[in-house]
N, CA, C and O atoms as a MOPAC input file, in Angstrom:
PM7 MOZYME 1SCF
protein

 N    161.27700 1    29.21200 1   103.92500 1
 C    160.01200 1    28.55000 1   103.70600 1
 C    160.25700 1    27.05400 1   103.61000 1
 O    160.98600 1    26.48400 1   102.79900 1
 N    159.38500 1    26.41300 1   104.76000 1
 C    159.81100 1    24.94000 1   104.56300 1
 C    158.86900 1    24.22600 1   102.77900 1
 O    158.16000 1    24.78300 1   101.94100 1
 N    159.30800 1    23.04200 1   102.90800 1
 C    158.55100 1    22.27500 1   101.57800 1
 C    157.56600 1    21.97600 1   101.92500 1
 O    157.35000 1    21.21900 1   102.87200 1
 N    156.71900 1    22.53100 1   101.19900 1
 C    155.10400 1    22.41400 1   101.47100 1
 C    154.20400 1    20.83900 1   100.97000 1
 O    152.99300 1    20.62600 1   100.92100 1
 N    155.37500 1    19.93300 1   100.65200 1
 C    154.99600 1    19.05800 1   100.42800 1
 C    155.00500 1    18.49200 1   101.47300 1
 O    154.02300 1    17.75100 1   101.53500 1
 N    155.71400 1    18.44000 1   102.49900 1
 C    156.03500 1    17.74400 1   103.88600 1
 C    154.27800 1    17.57000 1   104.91400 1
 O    153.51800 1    18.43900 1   105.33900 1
 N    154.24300 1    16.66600 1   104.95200 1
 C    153.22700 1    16.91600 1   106.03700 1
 C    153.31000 1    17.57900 1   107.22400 1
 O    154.35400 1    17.91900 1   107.78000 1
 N    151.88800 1    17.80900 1   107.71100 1
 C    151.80200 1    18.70300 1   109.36000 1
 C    152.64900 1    18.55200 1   109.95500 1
 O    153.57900 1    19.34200 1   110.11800 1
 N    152.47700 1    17.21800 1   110.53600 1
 C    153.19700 1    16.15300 1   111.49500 1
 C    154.54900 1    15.99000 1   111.53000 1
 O    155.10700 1    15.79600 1   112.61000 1
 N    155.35700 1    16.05700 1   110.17200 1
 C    156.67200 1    16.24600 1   110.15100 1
 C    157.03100 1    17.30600 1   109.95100 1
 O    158.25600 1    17.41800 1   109.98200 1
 N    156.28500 1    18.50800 1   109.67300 1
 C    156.96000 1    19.69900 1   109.59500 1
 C    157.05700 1    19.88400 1   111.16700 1
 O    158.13500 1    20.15000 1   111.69800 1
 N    156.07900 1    19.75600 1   111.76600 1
 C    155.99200 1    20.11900 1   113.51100 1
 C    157.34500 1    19.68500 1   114.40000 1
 O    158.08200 1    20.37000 1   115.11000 1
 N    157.35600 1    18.66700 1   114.16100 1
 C    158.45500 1    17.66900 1   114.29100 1
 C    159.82100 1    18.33300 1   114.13300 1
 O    160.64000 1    18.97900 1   114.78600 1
 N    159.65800 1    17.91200 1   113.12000 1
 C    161.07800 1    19.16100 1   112.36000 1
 C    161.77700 1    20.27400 1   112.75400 1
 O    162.98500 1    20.40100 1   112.95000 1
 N    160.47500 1    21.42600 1   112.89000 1
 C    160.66300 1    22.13700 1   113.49800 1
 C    160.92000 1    22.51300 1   114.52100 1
 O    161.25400 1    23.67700 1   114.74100 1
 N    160.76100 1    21.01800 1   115.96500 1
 C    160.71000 1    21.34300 1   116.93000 1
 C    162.26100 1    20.65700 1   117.33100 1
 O    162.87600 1    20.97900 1   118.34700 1
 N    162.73700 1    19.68500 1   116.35700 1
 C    164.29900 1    19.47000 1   115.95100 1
 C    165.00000 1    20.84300 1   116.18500 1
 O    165.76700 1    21.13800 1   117.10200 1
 N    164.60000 1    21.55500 1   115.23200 1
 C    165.28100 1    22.43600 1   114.33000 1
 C    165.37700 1    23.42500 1   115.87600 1
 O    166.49100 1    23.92200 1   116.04300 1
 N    164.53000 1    23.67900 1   116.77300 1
 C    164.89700 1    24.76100 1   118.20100 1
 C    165.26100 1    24.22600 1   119.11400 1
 O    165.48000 1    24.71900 1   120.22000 1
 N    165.39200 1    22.99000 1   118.73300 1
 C    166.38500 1    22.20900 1   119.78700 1
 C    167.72000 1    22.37000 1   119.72600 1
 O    168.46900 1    22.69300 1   120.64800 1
 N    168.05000 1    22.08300 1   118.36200 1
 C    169.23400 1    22.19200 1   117.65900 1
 C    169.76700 1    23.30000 1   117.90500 1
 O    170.89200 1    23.28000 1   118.40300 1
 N    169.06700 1    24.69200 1   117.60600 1
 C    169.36300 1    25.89200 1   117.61700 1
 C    169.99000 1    26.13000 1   119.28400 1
 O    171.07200 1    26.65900 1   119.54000 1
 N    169.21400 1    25.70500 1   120.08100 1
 C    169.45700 1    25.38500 1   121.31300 1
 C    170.85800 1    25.26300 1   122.01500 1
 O    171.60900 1    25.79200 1   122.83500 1
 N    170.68900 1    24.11700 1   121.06700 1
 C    172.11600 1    23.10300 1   121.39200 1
 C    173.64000 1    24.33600 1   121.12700 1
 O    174.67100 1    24.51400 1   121.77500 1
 N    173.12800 1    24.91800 1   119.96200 1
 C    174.40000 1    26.00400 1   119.72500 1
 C    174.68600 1    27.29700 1   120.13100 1
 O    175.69800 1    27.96300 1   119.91200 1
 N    173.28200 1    27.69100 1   120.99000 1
 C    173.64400 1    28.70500 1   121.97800 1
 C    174.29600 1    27.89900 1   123.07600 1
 O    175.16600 1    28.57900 1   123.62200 1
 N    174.17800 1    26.64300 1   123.61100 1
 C    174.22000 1    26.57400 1   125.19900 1
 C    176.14200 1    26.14800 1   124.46100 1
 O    177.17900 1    26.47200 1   125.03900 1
 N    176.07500 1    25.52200 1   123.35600 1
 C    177.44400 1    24.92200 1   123.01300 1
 C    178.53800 1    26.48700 1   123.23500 1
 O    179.33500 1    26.53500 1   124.17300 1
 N    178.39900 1    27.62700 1   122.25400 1
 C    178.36000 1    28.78100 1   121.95700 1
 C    178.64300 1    29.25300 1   123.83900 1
 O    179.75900 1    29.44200 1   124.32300 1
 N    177.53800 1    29.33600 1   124.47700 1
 C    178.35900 1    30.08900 1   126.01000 1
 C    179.18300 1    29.28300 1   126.99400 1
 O    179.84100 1    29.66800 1   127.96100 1
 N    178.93800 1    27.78100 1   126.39200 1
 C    179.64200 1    26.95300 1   127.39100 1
 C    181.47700 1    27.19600 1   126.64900 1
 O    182.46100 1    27.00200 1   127.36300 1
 N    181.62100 1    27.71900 1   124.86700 1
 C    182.83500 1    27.34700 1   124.28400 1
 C    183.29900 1    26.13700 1   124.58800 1
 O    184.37400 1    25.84600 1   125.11200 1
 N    182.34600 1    25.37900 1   124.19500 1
 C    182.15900 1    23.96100 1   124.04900 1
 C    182.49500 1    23.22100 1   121.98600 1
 O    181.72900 1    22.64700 1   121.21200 1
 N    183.65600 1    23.56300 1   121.87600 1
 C    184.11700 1    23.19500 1   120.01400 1
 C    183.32400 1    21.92500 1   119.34600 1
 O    182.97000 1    21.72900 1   118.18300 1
 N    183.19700 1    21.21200 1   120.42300 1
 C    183.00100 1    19.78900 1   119.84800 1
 C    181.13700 1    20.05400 1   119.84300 1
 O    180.39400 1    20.28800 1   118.88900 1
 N    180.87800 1    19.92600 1   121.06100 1
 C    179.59600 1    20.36700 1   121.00500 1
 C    178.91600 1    21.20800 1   119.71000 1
 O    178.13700 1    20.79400 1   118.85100 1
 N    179.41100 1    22.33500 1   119.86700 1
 C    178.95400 1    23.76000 1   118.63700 1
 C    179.14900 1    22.37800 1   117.24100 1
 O    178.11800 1    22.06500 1   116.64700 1
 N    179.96800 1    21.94700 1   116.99900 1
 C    180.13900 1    21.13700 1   115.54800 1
 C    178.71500 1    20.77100 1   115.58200 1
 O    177.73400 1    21.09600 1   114.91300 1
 N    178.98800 1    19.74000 1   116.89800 1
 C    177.30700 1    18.91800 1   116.39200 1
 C    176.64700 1    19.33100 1   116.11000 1
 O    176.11500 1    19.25800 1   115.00200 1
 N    176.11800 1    20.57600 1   117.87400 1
 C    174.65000 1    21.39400 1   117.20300 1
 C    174.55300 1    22.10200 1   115.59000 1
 O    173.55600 1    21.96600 1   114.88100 1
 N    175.97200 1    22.98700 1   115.11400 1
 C    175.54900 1    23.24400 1   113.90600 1
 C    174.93400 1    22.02000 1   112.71700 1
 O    173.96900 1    22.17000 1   111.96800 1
 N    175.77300 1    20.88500 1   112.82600 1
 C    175.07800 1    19.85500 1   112.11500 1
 C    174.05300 1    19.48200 1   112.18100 1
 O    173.58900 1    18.83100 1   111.24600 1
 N    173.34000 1    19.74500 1   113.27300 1
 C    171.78300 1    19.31800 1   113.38000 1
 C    171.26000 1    20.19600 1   112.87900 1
 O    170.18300 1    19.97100 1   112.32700 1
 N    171.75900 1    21.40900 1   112.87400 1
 C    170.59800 1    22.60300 1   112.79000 1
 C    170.69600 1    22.53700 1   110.88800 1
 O    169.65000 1    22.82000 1   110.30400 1
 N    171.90800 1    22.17700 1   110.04400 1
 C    171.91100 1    21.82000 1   108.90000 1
 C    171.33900 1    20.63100 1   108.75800 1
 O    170.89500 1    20.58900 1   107.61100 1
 N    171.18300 1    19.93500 1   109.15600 1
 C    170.44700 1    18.45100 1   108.62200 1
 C    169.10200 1    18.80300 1   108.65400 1
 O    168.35800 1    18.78000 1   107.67400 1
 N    168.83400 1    19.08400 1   109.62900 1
 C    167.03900 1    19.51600 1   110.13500 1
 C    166.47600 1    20.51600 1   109.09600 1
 O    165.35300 1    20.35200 1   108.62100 1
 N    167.45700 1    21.79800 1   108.67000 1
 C    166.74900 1    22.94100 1   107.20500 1
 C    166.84800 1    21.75700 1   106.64900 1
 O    165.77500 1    21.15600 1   106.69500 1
 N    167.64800 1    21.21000 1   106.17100 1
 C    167.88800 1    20.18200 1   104.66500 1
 C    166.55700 1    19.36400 1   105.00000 1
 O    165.74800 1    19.70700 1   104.13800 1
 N    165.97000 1    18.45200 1   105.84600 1
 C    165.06200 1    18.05400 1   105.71100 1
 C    163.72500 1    19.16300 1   105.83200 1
 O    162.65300 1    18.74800 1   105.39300 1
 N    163.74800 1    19.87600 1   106.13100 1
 C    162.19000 1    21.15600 1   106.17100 1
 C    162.15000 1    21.85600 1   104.45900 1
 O    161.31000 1    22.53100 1   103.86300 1
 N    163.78500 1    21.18400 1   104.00000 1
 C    163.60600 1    22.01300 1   102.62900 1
 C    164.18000 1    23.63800 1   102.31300 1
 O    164.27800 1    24.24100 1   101.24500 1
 N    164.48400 1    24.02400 1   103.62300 1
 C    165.64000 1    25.07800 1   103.63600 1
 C    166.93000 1    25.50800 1   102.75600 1
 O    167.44800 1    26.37200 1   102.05000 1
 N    167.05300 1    24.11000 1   103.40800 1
 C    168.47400 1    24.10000 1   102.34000 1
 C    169.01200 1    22.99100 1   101.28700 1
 O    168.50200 1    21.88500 1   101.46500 1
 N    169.85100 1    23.06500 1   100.32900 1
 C    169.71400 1    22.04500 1    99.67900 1
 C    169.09700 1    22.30300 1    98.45800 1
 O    168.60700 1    23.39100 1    98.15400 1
 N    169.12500 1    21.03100 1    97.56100 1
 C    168.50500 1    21.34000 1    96.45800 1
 C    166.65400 1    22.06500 1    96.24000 1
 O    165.59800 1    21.79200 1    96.81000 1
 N    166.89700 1    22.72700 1    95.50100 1
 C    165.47600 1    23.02000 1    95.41800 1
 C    164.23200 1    22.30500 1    95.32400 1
 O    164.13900 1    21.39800 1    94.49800 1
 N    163.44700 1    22.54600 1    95.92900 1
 C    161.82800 1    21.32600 1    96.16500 1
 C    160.93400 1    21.87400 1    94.71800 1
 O    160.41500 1    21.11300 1    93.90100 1
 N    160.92100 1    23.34500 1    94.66200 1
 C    159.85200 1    23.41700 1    93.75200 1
 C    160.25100 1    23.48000 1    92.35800 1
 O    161.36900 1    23.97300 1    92.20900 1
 N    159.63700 1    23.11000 1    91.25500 1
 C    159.56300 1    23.29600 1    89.71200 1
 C    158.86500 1    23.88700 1    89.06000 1
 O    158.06500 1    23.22200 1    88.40100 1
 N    158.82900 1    25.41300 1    88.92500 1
 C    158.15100 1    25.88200 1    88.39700 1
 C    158.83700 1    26.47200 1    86.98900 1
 O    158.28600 1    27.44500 1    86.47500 1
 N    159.73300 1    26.04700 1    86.51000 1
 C    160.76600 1    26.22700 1    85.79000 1
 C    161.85200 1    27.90300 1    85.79700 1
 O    162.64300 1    28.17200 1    84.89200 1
 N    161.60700 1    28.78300 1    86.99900 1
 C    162.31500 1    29.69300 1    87.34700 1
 C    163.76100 1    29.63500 1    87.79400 1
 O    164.17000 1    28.87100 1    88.66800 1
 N    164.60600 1    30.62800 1    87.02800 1
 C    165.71700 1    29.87500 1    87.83400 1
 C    165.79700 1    30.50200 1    89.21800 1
 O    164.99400 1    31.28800 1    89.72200 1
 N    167.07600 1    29.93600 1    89.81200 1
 C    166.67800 1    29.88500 1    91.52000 1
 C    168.04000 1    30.94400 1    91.58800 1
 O    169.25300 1    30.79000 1    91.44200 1
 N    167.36100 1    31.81600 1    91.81900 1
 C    168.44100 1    33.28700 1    92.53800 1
 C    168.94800 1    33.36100 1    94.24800 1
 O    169.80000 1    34.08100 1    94.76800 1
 N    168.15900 1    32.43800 1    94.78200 1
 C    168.78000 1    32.14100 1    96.14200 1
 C    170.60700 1    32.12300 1    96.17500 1
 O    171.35400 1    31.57400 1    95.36500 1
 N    170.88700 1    32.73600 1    97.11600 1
 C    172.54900 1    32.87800 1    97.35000 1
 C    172.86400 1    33.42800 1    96.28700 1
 O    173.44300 1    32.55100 1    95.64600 1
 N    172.83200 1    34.64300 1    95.51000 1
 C    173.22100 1    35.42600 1    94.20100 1
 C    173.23200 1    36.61500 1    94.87700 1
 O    172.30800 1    36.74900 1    95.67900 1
 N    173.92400 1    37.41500 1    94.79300 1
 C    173.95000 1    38.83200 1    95.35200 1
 C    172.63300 1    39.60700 1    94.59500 1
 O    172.28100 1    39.01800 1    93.57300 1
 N    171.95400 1    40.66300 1    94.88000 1
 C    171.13600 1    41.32200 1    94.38700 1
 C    171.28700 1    41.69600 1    92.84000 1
 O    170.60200 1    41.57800 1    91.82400 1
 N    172.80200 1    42.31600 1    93.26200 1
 C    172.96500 1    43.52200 1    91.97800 1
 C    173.29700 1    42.27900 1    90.59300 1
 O    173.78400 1    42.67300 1    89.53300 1
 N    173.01300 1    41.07000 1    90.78200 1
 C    174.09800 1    40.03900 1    89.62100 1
 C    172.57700 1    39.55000 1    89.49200 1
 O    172.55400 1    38.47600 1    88.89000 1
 N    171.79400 1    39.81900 1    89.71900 1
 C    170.25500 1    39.26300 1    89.34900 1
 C    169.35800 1    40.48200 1    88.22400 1
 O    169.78500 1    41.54700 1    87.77800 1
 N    168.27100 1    39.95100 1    88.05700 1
 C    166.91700 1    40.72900 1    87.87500 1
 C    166.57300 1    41.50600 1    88.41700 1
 O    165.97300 1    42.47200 1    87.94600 1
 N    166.87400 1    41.30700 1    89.70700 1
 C    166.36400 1    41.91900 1    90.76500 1
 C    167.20800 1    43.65900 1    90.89100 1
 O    166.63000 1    44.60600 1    91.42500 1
 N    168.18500 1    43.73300 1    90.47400 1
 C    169.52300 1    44.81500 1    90.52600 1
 C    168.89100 1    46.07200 1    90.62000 1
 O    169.08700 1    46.85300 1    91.55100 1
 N    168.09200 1    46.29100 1    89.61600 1
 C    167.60900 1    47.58800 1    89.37300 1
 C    166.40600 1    48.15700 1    90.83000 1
 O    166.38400 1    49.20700 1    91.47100 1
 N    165.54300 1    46.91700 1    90.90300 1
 C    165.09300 1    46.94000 1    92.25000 1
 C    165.87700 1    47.29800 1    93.51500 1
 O    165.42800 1    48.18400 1    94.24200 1
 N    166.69900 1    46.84700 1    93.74000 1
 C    167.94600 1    46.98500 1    94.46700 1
 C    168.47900 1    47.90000 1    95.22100 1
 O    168.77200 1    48.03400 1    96.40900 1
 N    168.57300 1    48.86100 1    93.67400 1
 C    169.23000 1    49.57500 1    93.75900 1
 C    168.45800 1    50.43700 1    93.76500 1
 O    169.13000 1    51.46600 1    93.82500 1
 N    167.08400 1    50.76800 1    93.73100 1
 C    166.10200 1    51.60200 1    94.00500 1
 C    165.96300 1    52.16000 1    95.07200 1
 O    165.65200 1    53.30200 1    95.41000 1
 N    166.34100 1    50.83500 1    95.81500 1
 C    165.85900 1    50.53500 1    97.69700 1
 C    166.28700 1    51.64600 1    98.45600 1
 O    167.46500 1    51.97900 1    98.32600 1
 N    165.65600 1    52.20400 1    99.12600 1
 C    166.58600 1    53.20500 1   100.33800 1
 C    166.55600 1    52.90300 1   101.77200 1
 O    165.56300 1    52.46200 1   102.35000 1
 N    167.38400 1    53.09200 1   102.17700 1
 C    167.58400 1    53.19800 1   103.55600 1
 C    167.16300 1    54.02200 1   104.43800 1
 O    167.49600 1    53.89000 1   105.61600 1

């Protein structure tokens, strides 16, 4: 979920970075192009970091942030582990 603080205009933007980028690391990716793939992955990290992807957290709602925590080491565990396949 990008930051909903961002305007239209730069989320659009952003986003249209962000499948370029993605772009860039398939064509880097079939060409086995090393140097290339670096960049594109760096764009495609700079571009979440600005949409708010990644990086420090945008919102304050005073929750803590379980992003990147395995399931079972959360709140969430018992849910989890409910889940079926």
């Amino acid at each position: 979920m990008s930051d909903p603080s961002l305007t239209q205009d730069t989320r659009i933007r952003l986003v249209s970075e962000l499948m370029a980028a993605r772009r860039g690391v398939k064509d880097a990716l079939r060409n086995r192009d090393a140097v290339a793939l670096r960049h594109a992955r760096s764009a495609v990290d700079r571009t979440k970091r600005a949409l708010g992807e990644r990086g420090p957290v945008w919102w304050d709602d005073g929750a803590p942030d379980y992003n990147r925590r395995m399931a079972i080491n959360t709140p969430y565990a018992q849910w989890f582990k409910d889940l079926t396949v």
